[in-house]
N, C-alpha and C positions, 0 to 999 in steps of 0.2 A: 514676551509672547509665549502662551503654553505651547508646548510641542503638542502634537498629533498623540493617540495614544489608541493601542492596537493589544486585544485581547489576542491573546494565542492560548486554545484549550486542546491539554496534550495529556498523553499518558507521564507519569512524573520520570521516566525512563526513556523518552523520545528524543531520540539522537537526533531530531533534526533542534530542537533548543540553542544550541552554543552558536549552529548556522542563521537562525533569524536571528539571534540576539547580536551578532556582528552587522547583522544587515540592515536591524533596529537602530543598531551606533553609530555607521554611515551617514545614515538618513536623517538622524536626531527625530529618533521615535520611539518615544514612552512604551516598550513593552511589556506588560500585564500578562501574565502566567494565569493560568488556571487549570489547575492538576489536579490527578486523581489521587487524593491524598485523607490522611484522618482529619476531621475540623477541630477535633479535640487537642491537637497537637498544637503546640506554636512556634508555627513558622519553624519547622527541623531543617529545612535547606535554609533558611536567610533568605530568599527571595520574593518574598512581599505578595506571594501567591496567594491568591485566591483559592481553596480547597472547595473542590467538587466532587460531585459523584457521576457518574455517566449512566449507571444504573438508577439514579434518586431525581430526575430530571426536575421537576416540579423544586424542590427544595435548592436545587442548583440555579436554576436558573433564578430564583427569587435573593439568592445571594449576588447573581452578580448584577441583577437592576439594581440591587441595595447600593452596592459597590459604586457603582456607575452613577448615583445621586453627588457622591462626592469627588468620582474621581472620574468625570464623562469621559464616556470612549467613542471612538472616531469609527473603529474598522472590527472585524472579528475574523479568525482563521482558526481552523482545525488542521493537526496533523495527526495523522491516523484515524482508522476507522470509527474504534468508538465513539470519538465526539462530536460527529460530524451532525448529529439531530440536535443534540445541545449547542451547539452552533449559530444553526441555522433558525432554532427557538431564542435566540441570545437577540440576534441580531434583527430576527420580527419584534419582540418586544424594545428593542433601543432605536426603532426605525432606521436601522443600518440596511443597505445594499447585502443579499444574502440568496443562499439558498432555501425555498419551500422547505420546509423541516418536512412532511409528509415524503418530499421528493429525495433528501437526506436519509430519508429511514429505507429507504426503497433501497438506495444505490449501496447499503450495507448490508442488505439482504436479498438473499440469491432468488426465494423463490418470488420476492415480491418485484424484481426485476426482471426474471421470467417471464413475468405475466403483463408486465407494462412492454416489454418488448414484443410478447404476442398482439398485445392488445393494437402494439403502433404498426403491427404489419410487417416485423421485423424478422431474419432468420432465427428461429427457435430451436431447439433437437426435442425433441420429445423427451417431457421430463414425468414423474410422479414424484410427489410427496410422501412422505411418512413422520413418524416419532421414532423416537428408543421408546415409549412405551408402547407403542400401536403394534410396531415391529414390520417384517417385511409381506406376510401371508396376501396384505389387499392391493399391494402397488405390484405384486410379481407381473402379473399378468401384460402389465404397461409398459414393464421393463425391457428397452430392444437391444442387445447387445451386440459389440462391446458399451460397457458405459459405465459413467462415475460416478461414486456416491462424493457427495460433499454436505457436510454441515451447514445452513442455512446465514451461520452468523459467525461463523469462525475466517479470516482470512489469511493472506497468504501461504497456500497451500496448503493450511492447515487442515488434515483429516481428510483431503480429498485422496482418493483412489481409484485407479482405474481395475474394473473387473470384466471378464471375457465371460465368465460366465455364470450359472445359480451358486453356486456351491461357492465361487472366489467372491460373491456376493455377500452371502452368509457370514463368511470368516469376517469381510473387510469391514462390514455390519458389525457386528460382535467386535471390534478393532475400534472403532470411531465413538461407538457406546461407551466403552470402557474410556476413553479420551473426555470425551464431556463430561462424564462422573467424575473427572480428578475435582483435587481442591483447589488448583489453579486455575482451572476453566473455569467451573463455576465460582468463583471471585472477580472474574468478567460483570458479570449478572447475575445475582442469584437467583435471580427470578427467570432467568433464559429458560426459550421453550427449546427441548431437546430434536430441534426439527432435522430433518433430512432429504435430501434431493438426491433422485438417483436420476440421469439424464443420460440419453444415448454421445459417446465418446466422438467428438469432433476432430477427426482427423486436419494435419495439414501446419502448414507454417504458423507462429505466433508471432505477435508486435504487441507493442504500447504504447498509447501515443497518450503525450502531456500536452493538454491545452488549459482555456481560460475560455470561461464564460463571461461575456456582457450583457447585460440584459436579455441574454436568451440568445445574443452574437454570439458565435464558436469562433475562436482562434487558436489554428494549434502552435502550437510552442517546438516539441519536436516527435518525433518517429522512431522508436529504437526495434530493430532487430535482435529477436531473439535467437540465435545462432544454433542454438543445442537443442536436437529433439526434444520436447515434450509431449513425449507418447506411453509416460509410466510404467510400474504401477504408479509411481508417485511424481510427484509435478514440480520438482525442487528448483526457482530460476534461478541461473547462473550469471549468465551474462548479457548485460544490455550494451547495443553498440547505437551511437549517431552518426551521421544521417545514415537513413536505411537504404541498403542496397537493392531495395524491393523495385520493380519496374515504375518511373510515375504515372503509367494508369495504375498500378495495384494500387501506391502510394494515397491516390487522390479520392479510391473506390474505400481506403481505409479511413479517411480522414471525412469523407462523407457520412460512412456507418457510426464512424464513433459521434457523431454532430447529434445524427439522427435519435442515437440510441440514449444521448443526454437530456435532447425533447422529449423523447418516448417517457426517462422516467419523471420530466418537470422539472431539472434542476434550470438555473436560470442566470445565476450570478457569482461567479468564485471558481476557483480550481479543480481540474478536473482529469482524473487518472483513468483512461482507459487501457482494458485488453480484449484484443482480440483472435480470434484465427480465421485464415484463409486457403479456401480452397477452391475447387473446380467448379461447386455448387453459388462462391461467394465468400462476402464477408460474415460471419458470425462473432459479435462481440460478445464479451464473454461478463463481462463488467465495465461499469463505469464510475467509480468512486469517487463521493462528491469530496475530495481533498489531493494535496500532490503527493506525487513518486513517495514511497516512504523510505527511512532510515537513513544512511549517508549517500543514497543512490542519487538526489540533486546536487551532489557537489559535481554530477558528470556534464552539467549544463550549466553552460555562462554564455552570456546574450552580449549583443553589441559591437560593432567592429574591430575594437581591442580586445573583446572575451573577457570583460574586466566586471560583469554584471551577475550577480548569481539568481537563480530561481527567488531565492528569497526574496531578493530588492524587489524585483518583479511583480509577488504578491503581493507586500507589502505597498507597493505604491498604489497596487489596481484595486486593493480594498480599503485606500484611501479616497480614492475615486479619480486618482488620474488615469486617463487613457492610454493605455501598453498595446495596444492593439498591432500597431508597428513594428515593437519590438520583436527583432530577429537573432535567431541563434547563431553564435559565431562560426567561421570556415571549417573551422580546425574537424575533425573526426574526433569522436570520445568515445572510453567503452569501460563502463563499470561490470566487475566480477563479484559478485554478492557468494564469500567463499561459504559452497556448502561445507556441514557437518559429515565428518565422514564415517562416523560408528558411535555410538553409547559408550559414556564413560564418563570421567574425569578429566577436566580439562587441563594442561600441566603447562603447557610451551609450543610457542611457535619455534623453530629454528632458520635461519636463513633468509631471514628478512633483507638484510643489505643484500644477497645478492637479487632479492627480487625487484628493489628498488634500484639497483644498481641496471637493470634490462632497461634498454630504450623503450622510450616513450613514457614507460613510468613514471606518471607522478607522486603518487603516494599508496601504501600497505597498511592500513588502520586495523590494527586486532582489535575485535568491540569484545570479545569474549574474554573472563576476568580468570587467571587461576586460581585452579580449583573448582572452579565451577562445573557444575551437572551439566552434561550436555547431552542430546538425543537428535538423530536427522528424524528428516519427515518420515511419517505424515503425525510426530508429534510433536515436533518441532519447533518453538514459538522465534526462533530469528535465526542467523547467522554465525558463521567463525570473524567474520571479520568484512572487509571489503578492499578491492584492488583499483586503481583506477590509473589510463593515459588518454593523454589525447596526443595530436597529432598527424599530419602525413593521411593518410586513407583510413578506413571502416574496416578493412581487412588488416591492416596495420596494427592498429590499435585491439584488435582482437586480439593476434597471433602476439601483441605484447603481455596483454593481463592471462593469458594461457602460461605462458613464457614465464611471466610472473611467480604463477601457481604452484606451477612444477618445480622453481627454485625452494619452496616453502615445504617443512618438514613439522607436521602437524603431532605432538605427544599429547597423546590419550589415553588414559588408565582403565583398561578394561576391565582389569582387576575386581575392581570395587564396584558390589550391586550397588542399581541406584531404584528405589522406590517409588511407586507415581504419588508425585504429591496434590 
């Protein structure tokens, strides 16, 4: 009997990889890579990937129907933002269960979720658009402050900023510009339009909530509390805890909004990452990203009455087409610390790892960051130092552990040495 076989289209650096492909081997499920990678090369990892482009979509997606004549695939999943229209175009033309690719392009772009949240009657803050080349002269007028500018297609946190006023504007302008022009940005897309959003600043608590789409069913999965003001300049998250200690009407008013704001933008079928904030006015979701939690952040959730089931299995079953609906998150409290960057520099050494793993509840101290490596915190910042994770006991428990954690950890940085925008 053929096993099941399930594309996963990721950046070739996506830490969540090593997590589905143990979840792929569990399950005995043919896992298919499809990475952002050169086509001319062959095969430089060994694993039988398929090379894509996430900027060449037409030319991508015509390789993996190629692909899929001889090797049929069963399911499709994106992890991370950019693939998430190649995806959902993947899985239209293999008549797989998916997201709207239109409704995919939306949920990775701010102002075109904006406007689908306006359109569905949803809290909005009053935003304008611009370019880097237009510049700020035509949106001033729009602009209510405080409020933040952010890049239209850059995500996590990336180049967002908060400004109080014209002139902290201007700078943080000039600041985001220069971010886009690097050589790394634009290796995203070359063709990205240099768009800009500047929107009045949403005061109030933030959350996240991970669900699953069915058919245009919402089920959510879980509810993380984000602990640490995020009130800027810059938006850097730290730490998610489960289950939330939010009141359950807020809990229910949040789980409502995120359902709503997944209608609003058409997604219908496949996983789904929202953020939002709350306040005295309401919910304001902030995003909905049609893929799951990124980076090692789903190792903080395991499903099932033993806690024995990871995010992964999860997806991979529900884009085979079994019914997860059911599926419920274990007792325990969990709380991932996504270690910010703490200066510019050179990256040398962690120190003190055993004792932070050595703190109760800790489960595990993953350093993702390599030595040597260039490092920069936001708002230029493309990822992390590492990440902390327990579960355990209470949501306050598990907090004051990955804090606990943190502070055992002695971070060597080489300020020394300029580093250049590449």
């Amino acid at each position: 009997m053929t096993s099941p076989r399930v594309l996963l289209l990721s950046t070739t650096t996506g830490y969540q990889l090593r997590s589905f492909a143990a979840a792929a081997a569990s399950l005995g499920i043919d896992l298919v890579y499809g990475t952002d990678r050169c086509h001319a090369l062959d095969d430089p990892w060994r694993d039988a990937a398929l090379p894509v482009r996430f900027h060449e979509e037409e030319a991508s997606l015509d390789a993996i129907v190629r692909a899929a004549r001889t090797r049929p695939l069963h399911g499709v999943i994106a992890v991370g933002d950019r693939p998430v229209e190649l995806a959902a175009r993947a899985a239209g033309a293999l008549g797989l269960p998916g997201h709207p690719p239109d409704a995919a392009r939306a949920s990775a772009h701010k102002r075109l979720a904006r406007e689908r949240f306006a359109r569905a009657g949803l809290p909005v803050p009053p935003f304008a658009v611009t370019t880097v080349q237009r510049g700020l002269d035509a949106i001033l007028p729009h602009v209510v402050f405080p409020a933040v500018i952010k890049p239209v297609a850059l995500s996590g946190s990336r180049g967002v900023i908060r400004v109080d006023d014209r002139h902290a504007l201007a700078e943080a302008f000039g600041r985001v510009a220069r971010l886009l022009a690097r050589r790394d940005v634009q290796a995203l897309d070359p063709g990205a339009a240099q768009e800009l959003l500047v929107e009045r600043f949403i005061p109030g608590r933030e959350y996240a909530v991970e669900g699953l789409l069915t058919a245009g069913s919402f089920t959510p999965l879980a509810i993380f509390d984000k602990p640490d003001p995020l009130d800027g300049p810059f938006f850097e998250e730290t730490i998610y805890v489960t289950p939330s200690r939010a009141e359950p009407s807020i809990v229910r008013h949040i789980v409502h909004a995120a359902a709503a704001a997944a209608r609003a933008l058409g997604l219908r079928h496949g996983p789904v990452h929202a953020e939002c904030r709350v306040n005295a006015d309401g919910v304001f979701v902030l995003e909905v990203a049609a893929r799951p939690i990124g980076g090692l952040c789903s190792r903080v959730l395991r499903f099932g009455g033993g806690g024995g089931t990871s995010l992964e299995h999860v997806l991979l079953r529900h884009t085979l087409g079994e019914d997860v609906r059911g599926v419920v998150r274990e007792a325990q409290a969990a709380a991932v610390m996504m270690m910010p960057i703490p200066a510019r520099g050179v990256f040398r050494a962690v120190r003190g790892e055993e004792e932070a793993r050595a703190v109760p509840l800790v489960e595990d101290v993953q350093i993702t960051a390599k030595p040597d490596q260039l490092l920069e915190p936001l708002p230029e910042a493309a990822g992390y130092l590492g990440f902390i994770f327990a579960r355990g006991g209470h949501a306050a428990d598990v907090e004051d552990a990955v804090r606990r954690a943190h502070r055992a950890l002695q971070i060597v940085i080489d300020r020394g040495i300029p580093m250049t925008a590449s």
